[in-house]
C-alpha positions as CSV (number, residue, x, y, z in Angstrom):
1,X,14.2,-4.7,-1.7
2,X,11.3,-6.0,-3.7
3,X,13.4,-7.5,-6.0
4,X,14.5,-9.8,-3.3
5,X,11.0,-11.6,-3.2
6,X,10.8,-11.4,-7.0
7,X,10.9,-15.7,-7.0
8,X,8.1,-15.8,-4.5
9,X,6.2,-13.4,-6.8
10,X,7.0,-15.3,-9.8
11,X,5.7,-18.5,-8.2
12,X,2.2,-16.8,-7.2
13,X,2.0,-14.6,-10.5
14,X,2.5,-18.2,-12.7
15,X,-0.4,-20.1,-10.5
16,X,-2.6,-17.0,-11.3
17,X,-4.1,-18.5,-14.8
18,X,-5.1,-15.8,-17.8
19,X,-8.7,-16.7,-17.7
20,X,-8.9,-15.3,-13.8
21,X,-7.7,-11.7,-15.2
22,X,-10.8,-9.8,-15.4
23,X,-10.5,-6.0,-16.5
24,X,-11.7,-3.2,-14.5
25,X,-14.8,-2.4,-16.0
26,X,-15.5,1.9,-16.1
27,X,-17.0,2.9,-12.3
28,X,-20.2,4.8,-12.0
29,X,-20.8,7.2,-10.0
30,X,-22.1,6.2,-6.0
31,X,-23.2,8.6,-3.9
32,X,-23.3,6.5,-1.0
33,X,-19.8,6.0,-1.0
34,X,-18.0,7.8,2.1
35,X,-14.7,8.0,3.6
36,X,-13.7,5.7,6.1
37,X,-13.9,6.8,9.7
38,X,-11.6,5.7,12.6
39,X,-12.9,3.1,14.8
40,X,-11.8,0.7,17.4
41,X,-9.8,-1.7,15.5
42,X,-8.3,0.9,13.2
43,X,-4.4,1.4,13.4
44,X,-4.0,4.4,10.8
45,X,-6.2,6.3,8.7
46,X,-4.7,9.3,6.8
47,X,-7.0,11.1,5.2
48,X,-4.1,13.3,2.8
49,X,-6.7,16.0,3.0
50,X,-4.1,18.7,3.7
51,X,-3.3,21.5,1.3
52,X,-0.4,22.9,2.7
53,X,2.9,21.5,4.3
54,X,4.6,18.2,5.0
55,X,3.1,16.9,7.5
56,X,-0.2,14.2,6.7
57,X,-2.1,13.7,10.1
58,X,-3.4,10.7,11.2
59,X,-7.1,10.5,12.3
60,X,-6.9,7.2,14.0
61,X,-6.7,6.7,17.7
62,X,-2.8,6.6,17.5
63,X,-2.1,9.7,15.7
64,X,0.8,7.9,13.2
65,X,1.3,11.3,11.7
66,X,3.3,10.9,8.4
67,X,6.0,13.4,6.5
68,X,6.0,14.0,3.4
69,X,9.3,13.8,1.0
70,X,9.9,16.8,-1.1
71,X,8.2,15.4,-4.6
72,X,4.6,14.5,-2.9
73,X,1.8,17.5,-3.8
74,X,-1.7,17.8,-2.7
75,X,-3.6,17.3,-5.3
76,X,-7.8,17.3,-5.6
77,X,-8.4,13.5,-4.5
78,X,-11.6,11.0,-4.4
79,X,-12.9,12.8,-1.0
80,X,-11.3,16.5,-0.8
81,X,-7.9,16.1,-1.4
82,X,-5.3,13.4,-2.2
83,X,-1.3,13.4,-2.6
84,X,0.1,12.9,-5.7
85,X,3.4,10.9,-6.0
86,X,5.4,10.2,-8.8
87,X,8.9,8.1,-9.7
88,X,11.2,9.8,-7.8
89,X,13.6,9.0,-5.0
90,X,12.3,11.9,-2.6
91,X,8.3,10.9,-3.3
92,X,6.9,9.2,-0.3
93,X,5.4,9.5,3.0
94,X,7.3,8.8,6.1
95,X,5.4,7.4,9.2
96,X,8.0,6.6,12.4
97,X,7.5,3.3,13.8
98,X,5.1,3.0,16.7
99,X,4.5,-0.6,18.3
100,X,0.8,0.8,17.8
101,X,1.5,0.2,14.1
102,X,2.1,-4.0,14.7
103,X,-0.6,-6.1,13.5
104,X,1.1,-9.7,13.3
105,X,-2.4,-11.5,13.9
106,X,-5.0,-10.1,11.5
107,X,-4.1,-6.8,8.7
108,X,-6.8,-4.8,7.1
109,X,-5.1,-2.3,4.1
110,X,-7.2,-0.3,2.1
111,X,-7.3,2.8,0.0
112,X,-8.4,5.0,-3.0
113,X,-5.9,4.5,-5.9
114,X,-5.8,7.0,-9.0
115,X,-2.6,5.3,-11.1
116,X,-0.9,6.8,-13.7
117,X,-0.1,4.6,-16.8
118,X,2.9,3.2,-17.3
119,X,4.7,1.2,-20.3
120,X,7.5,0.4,-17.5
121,X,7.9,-3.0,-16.0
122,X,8.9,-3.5,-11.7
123,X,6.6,-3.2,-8.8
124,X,5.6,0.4,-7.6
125,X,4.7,0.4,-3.8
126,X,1.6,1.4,-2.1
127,X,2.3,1.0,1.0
128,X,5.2,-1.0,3.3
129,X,6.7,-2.3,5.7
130,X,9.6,-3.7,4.1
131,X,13.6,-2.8,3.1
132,X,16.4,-5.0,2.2
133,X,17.2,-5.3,6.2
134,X,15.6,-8.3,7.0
135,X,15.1,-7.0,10.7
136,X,13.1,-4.7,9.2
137,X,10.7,-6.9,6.9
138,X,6.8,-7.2,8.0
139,X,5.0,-6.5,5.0
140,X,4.0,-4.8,1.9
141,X,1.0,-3.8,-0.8
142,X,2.2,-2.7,-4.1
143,X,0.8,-3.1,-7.7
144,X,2.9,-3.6,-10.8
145,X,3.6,-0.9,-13.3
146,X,2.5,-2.4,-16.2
147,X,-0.2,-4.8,-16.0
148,X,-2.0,-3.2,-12.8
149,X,-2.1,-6.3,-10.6
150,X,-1.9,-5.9,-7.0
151,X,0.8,-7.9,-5.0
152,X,0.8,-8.5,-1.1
153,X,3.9,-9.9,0.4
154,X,4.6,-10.5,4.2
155,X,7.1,-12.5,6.4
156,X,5.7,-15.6,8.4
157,X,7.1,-15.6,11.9
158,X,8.5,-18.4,12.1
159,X,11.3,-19.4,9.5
160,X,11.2,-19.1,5.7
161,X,11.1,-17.0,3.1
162,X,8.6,-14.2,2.1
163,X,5.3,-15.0,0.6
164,X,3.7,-12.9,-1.9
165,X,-0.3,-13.5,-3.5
166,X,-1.6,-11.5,-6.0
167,X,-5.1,-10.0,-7.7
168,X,-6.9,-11.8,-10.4
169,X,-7.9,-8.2,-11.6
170,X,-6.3,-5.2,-13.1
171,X,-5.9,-1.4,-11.7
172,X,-7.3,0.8,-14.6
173,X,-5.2,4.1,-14.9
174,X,-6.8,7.5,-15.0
175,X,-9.9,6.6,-12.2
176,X,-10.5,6.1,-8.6
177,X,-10.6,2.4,-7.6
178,X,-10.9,1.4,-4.0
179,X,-8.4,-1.7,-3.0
180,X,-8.1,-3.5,0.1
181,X,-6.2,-6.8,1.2
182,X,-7.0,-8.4,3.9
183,X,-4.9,-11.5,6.3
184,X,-6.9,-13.4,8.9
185,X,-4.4,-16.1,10.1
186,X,-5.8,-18.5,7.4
187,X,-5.9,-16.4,4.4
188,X,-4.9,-13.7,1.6
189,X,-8.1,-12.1,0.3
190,X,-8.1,-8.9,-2.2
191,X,-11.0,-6.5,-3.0
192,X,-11.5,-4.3,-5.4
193,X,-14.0,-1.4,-5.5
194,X,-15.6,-3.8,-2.8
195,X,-16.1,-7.1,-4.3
196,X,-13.7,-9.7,-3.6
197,X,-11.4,-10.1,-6.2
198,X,-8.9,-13.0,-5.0
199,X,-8.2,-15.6,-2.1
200,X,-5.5,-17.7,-0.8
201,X,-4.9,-20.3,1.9
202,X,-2.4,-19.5,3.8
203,X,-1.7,-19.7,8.4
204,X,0.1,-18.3,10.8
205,X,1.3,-14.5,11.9
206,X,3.6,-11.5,10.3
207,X,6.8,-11.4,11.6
208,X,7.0,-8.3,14.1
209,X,9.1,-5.6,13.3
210,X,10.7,-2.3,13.9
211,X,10.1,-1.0,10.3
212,X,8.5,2.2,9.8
213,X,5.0,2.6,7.6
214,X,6.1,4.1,4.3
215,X,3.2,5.1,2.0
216,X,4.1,5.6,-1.9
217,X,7.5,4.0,-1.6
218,X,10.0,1.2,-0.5
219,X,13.5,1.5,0.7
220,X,15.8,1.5,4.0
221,X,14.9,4.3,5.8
222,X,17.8,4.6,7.6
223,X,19.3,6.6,4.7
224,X,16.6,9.4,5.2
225,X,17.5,12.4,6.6
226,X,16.2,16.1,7.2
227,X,19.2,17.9,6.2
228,X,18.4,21.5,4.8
229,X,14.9,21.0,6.6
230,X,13.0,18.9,4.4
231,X,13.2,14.7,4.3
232,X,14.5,13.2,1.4
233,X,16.4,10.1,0.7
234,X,20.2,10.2,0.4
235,X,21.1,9.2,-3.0
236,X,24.6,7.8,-1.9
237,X,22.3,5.2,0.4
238,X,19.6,3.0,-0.8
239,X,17.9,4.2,-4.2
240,X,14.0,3.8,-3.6
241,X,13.2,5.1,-7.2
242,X,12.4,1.6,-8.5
243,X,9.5,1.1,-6.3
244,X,8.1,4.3,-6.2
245,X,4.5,4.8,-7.0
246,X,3.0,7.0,-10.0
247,X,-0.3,8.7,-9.3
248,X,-3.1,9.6,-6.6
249,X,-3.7,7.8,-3.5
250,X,-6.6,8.7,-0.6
251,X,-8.0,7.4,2.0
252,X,-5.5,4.9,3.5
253,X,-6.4,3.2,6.4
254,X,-4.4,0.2,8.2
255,X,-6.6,-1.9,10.7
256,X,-6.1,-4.7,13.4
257,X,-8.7,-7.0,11.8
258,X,-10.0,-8.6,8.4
259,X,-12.4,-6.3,7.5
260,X,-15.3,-7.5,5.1
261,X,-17.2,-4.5,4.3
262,X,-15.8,-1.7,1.5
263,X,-17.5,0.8,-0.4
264,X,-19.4,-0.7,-3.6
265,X,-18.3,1.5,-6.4
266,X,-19.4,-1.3,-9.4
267,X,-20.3,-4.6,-10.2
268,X,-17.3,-6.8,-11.8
């Protein structure tokens, strides 16, 4: 699972010298700030503004509606409401694959993050595409526990082994931050609360895949089921609980394109 691609982080983590890590300085308030809206290169955006229920609909053209696992609560979010996760097996959203939900050319992901701390050390997913199948390997977006930093790893096409780039800046716990990381073909870039935070050199496409979009988590989803009537993870299959995520996210929204423009929050 994540650990797999821990050499490739290490590589990218050790490049990344101490005098680029800049903390998060406190966010004032913007009233300008809005939630994203669907448009036409968007692949996903869920909104997690449901109070009730499982389900977390998708307001983008595709409708990728996602399923909830038994430890994800609504919660009050950045715009209405969020969904709370926390370290647990059964904490995640569950999106079916979709070849709507392919973006091997260009990759926009992006949301509202309200992390919990954590003394803890490993990598705590924020979105993926990713299990230890490697038919089932496109990409993911996590953040580690400890220090905060964001990591994106994908799969090149062609042959050779994951790549994984990460932020020069830290998540602070206990406040909204909006995140995004974009891929263009010819680079890594990372934002954070708008400005941009981080950029690599690097060509070519993501590898295709027949993964399914989990949000909050990482793991083979071939050991879900919905025995009982709710979806949770078997715990004789793959245990997921090591890159689960711990806090509040909103807002996510997967595009088709490197987008440029995020909301402003505060200057860094």
């Amino acid at each position: 699972m994540i650990a797999r691609a821990s050499s490739a982080r290490l590589l990218v983590l050790a490049l990344a010298c101490a005098s680029c890590v800049r903390p998060i300085q406190p966010a004032a308030p913007t009233s300008a700030v809005e939630p994203p809206q669907p448009d036409s290169i968007t692949v996903g955006l869920w909104h997690m503004d449901e109070s009730v229920g499982t389900r977390v609909a998708d307001a983008g053209p595709s409708r990728l509606d996602g399923t909830c696992g038994t430890d994800v609560h609504p919660r009050f979010g950045r715009f209405g409401n969020a969904r709370e996760f926390v370290r647990s097996l059964d904490s995640f959203v569950y999106v079916p694959y979709q070849l709507a939900i392919e973006s091997p050319v260009a990759l926009t992901i992006e949301a509202w993050l309200n992390p919990r701390a954590s003394a803890q050390m490993g990598e705590a997913s924020i979105a993926s595409r990713w299990s230890d199948d490697v038919t089932r390997q496109s990409w993911m977006l996590a953040a580690t526990r400890n220090t905060g930093r964001l990591l994106f790893t994908y799969l090149p096409e062609g042959a050779g082994a994951p790549l994984t780039f990460a932020s020069a800046g830290l998540l602070e716990t206990g406040r909204w931050t909006h995140v995004a990381v974009t891929f263009d073909g010819e680079a890594v870039r990372f934002y954070l609360d708008g400005v941009l935070d981080a950029q690599y050199a690097t060509s070519g496409r993501i590898r295709p895949s027949g993964a399914a979009l989990l949000i909050g988590n990482a793991f083979d989803t071939r050991y879900l089921t919905g025995f009982q009537g709710t979806l949770h993870l078997d715990p004789l299959g793959d245990s997921g609980v090591d890159a689960s995520y711990d806090g509040l996210i909103d807002e996510l929204r997967i595009s088709s394109a490197a987008r440029q423009d995020f909301p402003k929050v505060v200057t860094r």
